[in-house]
ROMAR-282944 format. One line per 5 residues: their letters; for each residue x, y, z of C-alpha. Coordinates in Angstrom, 3 decimals. Layout:
A	X Y Z | ...
END
This chain:
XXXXX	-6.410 -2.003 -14.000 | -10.255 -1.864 -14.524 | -12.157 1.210 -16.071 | -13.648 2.256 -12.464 | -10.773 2.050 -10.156
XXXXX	-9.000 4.260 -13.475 | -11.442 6.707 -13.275 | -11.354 7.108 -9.404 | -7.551 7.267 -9.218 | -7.509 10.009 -11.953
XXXXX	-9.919 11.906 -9.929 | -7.819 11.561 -6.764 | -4.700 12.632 -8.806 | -6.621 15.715 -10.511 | -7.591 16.749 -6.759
XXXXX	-4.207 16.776 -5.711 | -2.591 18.515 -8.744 | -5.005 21.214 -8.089 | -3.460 21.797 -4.727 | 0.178 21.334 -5.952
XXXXX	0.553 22.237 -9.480 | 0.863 20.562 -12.513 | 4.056 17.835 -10.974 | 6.151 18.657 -14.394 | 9.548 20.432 -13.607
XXXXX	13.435 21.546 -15.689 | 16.074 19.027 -15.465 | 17.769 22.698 -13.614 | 15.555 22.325 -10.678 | 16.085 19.143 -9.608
XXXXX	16.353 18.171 -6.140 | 18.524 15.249 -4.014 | 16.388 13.600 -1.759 | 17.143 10.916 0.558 | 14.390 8.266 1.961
XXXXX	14.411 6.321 4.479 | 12.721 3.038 4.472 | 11.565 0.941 7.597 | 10.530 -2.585 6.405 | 11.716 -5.259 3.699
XXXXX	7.940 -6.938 3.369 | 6.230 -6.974 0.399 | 4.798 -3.640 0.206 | 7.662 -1.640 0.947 | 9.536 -3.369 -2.095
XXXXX	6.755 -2.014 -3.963 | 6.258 1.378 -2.655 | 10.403 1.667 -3.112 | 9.732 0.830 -6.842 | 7.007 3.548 -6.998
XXXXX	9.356 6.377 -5.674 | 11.955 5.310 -7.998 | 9.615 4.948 -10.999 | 7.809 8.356 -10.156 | 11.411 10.518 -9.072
XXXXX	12.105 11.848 -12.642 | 8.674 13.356 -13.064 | 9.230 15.598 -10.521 | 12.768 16.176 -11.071 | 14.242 14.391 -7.855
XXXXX	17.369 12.266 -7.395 | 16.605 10.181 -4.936 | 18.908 7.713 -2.209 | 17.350 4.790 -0.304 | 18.238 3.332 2.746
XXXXX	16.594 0.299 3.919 | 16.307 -0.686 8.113 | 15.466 -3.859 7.795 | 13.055 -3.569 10.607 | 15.490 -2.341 13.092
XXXXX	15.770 1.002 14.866 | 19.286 0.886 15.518 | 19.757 0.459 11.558 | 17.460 3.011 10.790 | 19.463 5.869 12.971
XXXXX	22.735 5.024 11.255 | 21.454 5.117 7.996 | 19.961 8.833 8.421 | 22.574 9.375 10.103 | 24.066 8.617 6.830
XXXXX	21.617 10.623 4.832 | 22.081 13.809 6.965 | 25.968 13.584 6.006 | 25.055 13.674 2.092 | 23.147 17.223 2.863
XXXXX	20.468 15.791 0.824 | 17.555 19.035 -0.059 | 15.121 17.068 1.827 | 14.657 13.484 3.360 | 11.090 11.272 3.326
XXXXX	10.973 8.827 6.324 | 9.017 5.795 6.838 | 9.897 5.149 10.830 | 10.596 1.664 12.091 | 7.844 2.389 15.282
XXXXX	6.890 6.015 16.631 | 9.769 5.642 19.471 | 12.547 5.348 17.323 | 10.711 8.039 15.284 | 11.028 10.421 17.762
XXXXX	15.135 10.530 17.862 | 14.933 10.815 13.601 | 12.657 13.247 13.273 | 15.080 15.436 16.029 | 18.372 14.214 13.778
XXXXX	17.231 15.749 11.086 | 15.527 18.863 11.989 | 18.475 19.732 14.379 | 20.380 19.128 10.748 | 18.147 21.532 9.048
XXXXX	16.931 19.275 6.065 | 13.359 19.553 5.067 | 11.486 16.211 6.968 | 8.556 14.732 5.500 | 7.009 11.597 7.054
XXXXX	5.666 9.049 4.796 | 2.408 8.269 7.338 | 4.831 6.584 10.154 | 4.376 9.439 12.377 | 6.927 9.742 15.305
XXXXX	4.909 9.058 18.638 | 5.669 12.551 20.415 | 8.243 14.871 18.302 | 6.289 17.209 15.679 | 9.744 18.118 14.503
XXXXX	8.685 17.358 11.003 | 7.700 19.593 8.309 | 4.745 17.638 7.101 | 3.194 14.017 7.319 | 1.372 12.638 4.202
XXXXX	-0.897 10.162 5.861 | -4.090 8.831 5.569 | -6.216 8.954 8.349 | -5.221 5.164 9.856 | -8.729 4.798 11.613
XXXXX	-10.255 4.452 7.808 | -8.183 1.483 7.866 | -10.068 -0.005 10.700 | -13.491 1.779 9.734 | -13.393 0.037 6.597
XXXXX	-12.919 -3.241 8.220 | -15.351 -2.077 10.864 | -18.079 -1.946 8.056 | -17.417 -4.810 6.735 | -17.794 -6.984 10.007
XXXXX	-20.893 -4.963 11.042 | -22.650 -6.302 7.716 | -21.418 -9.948 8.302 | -22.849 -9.622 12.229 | -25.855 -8.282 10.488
XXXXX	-26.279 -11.277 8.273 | -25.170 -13.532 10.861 | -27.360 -12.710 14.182 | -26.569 -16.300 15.557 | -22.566 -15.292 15.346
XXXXX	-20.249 -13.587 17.741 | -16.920 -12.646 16.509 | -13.632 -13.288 18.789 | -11.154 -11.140 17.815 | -7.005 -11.269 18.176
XXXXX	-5.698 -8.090 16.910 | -1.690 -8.082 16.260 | -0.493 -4.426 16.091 | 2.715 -3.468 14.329 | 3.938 -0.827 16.426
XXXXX	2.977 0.742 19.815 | 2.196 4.976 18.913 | -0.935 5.869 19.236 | -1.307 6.582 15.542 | -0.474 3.000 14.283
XXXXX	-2.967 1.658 17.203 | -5.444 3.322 15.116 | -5.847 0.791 12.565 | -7.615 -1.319 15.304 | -9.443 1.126 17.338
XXXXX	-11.433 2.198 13.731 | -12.895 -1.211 14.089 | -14.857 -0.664 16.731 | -16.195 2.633 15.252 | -17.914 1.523 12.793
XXXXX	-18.668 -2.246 14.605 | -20.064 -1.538 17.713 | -22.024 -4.716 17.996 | -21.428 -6.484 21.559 | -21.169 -9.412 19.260
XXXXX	-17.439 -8.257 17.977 | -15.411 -9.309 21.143 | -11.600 -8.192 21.804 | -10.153 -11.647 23.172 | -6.679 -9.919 22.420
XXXXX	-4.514 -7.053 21.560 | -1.011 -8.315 20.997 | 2.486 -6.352 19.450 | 3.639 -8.093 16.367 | 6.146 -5.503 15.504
XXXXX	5.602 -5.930 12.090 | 7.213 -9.232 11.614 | 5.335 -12.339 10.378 | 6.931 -14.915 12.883 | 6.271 -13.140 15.242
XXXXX	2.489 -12.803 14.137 | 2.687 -16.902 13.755 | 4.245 -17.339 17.313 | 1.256 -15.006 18.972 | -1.279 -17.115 16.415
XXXXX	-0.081 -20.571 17.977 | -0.446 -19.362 21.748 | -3.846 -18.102 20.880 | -5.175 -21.547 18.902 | -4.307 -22.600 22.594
XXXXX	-5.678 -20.779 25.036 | -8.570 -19.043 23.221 | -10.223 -22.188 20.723 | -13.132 -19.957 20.437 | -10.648 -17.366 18.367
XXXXX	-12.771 -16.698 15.124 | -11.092 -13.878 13.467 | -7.345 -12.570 13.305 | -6.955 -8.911 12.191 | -3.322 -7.866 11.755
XXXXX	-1.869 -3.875 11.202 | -0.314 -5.374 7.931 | -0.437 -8.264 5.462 | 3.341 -9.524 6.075 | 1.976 -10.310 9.711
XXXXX	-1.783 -11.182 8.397 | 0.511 -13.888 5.228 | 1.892 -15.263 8.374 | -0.899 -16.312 10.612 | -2.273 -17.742 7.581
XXXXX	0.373 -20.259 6.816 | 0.078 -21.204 10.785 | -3.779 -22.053 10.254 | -3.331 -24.023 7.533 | -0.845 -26.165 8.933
XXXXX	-3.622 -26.067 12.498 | -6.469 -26.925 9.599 | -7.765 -24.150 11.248 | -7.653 -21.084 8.261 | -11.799 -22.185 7.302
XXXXX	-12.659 -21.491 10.615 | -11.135 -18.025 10.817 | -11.291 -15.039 9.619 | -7.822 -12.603 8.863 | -7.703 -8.972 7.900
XXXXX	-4.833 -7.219 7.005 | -3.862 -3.988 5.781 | -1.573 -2.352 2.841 | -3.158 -4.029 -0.335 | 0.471 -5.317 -0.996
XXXXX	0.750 -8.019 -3.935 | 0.842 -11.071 -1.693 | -2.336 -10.225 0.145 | -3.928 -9.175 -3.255 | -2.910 -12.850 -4.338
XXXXX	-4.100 -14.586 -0.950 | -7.452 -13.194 -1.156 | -7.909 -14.525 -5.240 | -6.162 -17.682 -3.718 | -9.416 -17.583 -1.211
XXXXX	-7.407 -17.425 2.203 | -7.019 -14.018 3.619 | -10.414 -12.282 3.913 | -9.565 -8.912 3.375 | -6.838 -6.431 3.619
XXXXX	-7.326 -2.538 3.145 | -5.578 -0.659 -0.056 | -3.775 2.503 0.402 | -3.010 3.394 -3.521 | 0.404 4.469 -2.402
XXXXX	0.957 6.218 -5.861 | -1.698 9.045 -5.185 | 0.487 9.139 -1.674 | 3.602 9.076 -3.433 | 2.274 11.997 -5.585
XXXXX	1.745 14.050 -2.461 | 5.068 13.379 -1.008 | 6.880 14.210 -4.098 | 4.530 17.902 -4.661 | 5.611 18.738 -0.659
XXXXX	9.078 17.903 -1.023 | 9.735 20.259 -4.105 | 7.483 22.899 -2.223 | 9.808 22.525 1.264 | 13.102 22.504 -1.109
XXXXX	12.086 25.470 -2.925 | 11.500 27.459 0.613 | 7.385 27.564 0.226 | 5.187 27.716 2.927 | 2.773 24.260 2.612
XXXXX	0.864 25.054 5.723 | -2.727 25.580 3.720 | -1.945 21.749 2.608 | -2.270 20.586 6.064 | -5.654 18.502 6.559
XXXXX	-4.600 18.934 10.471 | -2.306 21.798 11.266 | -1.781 20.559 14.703 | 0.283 17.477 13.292 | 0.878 18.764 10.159
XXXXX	-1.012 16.108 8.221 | -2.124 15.874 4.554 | -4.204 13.637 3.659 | -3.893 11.393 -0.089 | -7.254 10.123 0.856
XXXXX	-6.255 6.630 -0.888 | -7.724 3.971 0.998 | -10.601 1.051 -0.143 | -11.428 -2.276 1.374 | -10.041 -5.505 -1.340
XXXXX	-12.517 -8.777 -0.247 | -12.801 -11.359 -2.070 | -16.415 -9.762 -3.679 | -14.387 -6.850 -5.338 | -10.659 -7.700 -5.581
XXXXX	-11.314 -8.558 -9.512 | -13.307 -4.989 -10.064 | -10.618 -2.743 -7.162 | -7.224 -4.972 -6.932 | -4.003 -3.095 -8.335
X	-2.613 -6.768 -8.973
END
């Protein structure tokens, strides 16, 4: 990891142990915690191996369960967790729908909930949700096309964006785009639901190579979906002709973008998030009131602020990989 991106993550960390405490607790006050994963892409694997790295420094025991994708899986196994009487659970939902029904499960069970940014679409019956806010996502991206317009006044860009999930939060990552792009020459051709899954992402890809040649950017709500449209415009000899954005800074977009394929995928430094999530759920076990943490005490958000850009101009100086 370079000096800089050091630097700025110690800062981040040194804000955040300034609202929690110092994150070092007795072997006697450790806490069972179960979490509940949503996806098996690349980033998940590595944000399960940062909880389980991170656990003993804040004296947790933790359980995973793994959906798989699938909302049916991911009610039976909190289901599951609720019958272990865990001290608290962390929850990554599957979509915001399915969301809804978990975040009921468990507060009806009266276990401490703490979302891990996949906010349910309507219930708030959570105790907190450590998120970033998901429009930076699409700002960031936003900024970056705005400068490439900029440079490019002949150009106009014909967007398909694939969204992972259909709650309004989640739909964020896209509508942040046009925030800070609001050049008529950035042009929605499509707004399609890739559920997360990268052949689906490829199947939406191919209709789109069809109907729309004049497609000139792909921006995806993650890099599992934005890894899979690539491989489809390769084998179209189509990938120097388009652009492709996605989002999570997982390892395999980190290597596409050295490799010179995907253009850019935004970074959340899930180990400043990770931080958060642990601090809440030892406040929540322990009975303390975390309301001043909230960044938006209508939701019940806190904010890691962890999010930068990766492009091919800094992924040597900012990448994690």
């Amino acid at each position: 990891m370079n000096m800089k991106r050091t630097i700025v993550i110690l800062i981040a960390l040194a804000m955040v142990t300034g609202m929690f405490g110092s994150g070092q607790f007795a072997a006697a006050d450790e806490f069972r915690v179960g979490i509940s994963l949503a996806l098996t892409d690349d980033f998940t694997e590595n944000l399960r191996s940062i909880y389980e790295s991170m656990a003993p420094e804040y004296g947790l025991s933790v359980n995973f369960t793994n959906a798989g994708g699938d909302a049916s899986n991911q009610v039976s196994n909190v289901e599951a967790l609720i019958a272990q009487r865990p001290d608290a659970i962390i929850l990554r939902c599957v979509d915001g729908d399915i969301g809804n029904t978990l975040a009921d499960m468990v507060h009806d069970a009266g276990i401490p909930l703490v979302i891990d940014e996949t906010k349910p679409g309507i219930s708030r019956a959570y105790d907190a949700n450590v998120m970033g806010n998901q429009l930076i996502h699409g700002n960031l991206i936003g900024e970056w096309l705005q400068k490439y317009l900029d440079a490019n006044p002949d150009v106009t860009l014909n967007m398909l964006y694939i969204n992972g999930g259909t709650s309004d939060n989640i739909r964020r990552r896209m509508n942040g785009i046009f925030e800070t792009c609001a050049s008529d020459r950035l042009v929605l051709i499509g707004d399609e639901l890739g559920s997360w899954s990268a052949s689906t992402a490829q199947e939406i890809t191919e209709a789109y190579l069809t109907s729309r040649p004049d497609m000139n950017i792909i921006a995806c709500a993650n890099d599992e979906m934005a890894l899979g449209v690539i491989e489809i415009l390769k084998s179209a000899g189509k990938l120097d002709d388009i652009m492709v954005f996605g989002v999570d800074g997982s390892q395999s977009g980190q290597a596409s973008i050295k490799a010179g394929e995907l253009t850019g995928t935004t970074l959340n430094d899930v180990s400043i998030s990770v931080h958060v999530i642990y601090e809440t759920v030892r406040m929540l076990a322990n009975g303390e009131d975390i309301s001043h943490l909230f960044t938006n005490a209508e939701e019940k958000e806190i904010d890691p602020k962890a999010f930068v850009l990766l492009t091919a101009e800094n992924i040597d100086r900012d990448g994690t990989y």
